[in-house]
N, C-alpha and C positions, 0 to 999 in steps of 0.2 A: 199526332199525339193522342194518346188513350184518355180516357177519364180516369182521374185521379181518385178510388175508392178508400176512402179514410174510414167510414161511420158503417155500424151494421144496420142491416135492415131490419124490420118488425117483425118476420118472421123470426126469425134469427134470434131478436131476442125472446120474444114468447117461447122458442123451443127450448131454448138455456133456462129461461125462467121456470118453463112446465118438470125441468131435468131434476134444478134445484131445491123445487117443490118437495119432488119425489124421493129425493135425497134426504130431505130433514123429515121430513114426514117418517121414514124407517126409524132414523136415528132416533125422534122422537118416542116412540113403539120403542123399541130398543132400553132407554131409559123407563121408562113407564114399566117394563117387563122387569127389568133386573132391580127394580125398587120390589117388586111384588114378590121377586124371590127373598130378595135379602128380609122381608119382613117375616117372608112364611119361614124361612129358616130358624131366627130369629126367636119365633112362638115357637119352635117345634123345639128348642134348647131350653127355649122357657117352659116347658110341657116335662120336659124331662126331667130336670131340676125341681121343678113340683112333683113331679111321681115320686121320685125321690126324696122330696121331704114328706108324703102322706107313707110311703112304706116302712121307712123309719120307727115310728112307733109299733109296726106290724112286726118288724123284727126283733123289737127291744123285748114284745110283750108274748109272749110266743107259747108259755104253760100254760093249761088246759083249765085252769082259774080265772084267765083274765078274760074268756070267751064265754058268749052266753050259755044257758042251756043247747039249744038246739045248735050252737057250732056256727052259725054264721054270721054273728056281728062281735065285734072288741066291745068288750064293758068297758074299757079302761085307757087313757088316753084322747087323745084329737079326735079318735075313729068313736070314741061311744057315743051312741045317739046318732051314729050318719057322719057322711063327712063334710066336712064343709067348704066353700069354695075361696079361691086364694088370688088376691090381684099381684102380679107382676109387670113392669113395665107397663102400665096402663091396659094391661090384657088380663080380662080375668078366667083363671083355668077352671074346670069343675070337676073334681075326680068322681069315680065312680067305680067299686069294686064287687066283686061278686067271690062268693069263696065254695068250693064245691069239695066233695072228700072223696081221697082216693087209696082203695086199697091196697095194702104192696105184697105181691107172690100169694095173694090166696090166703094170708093168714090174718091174725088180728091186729094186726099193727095197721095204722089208719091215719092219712095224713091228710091234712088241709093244703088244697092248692088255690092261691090268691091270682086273680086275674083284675088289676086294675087298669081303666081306661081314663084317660086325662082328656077333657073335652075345652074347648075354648072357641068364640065366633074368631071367624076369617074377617082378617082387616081389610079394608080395599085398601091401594094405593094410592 
């Protein structure tokens, strides 16, 4: 008659143990990872929707009265005097625009092109 092996042995189980370690420990990574996208996602919709509400007033206000002398800041609206920063979802965005002038085919006709950038810190997970 054999011996009767019912129980694992200690290796056996530290190696299942070291496996299942290794298993959560991804999974965890894993989670950790896809929280960090969903949030920078998240900001980058919330970015956009604020660009969109600082250009707003840049389109409403558009005739060459409602800009300074020198062409590069709005007298009039949100935008006079600088712009200002806007919290959303506990994230606060910071716009920031530059306006430069561009002339079209060589004649006098003369356009402002607005280049706004939206800045906000990165959240950690």
């Amino acid at each position: 008659m054999g011996i009767n092996k019912k129980s694992f042995s200690l290796i056996e189980i530290l190696v299942a143990s070291v496996i299942f370690a290794i298993v959560l420990a991804g999974l965890a990574y894993l989670f950790v990872a896809g929280k960090y996208y969903i949030t920078h996602s998240r900001s980058r919709m919330g970015g956009g929707e604020i660009g969109r509400h600082f250009l707003d007033p840049l389109q409403m206000h558009v005739r060459q009265d409602t800009w300074d002398s020198a062409g590069n800041r709005l007298s009039v609206g949100s935008w006079a005097g600088g712009a200002e920063s806007l919290g959303l979802g506990g994230v606060t965005y910071s716009p920031e625009y530059t306006v430069s002038k561009v002339i079209v085919g060589g004649t006098d006709t003369e356009l402002r092109k607005v280049k706004l950038k939206i800045s906000w810190p990165e959240q950690n997970p």
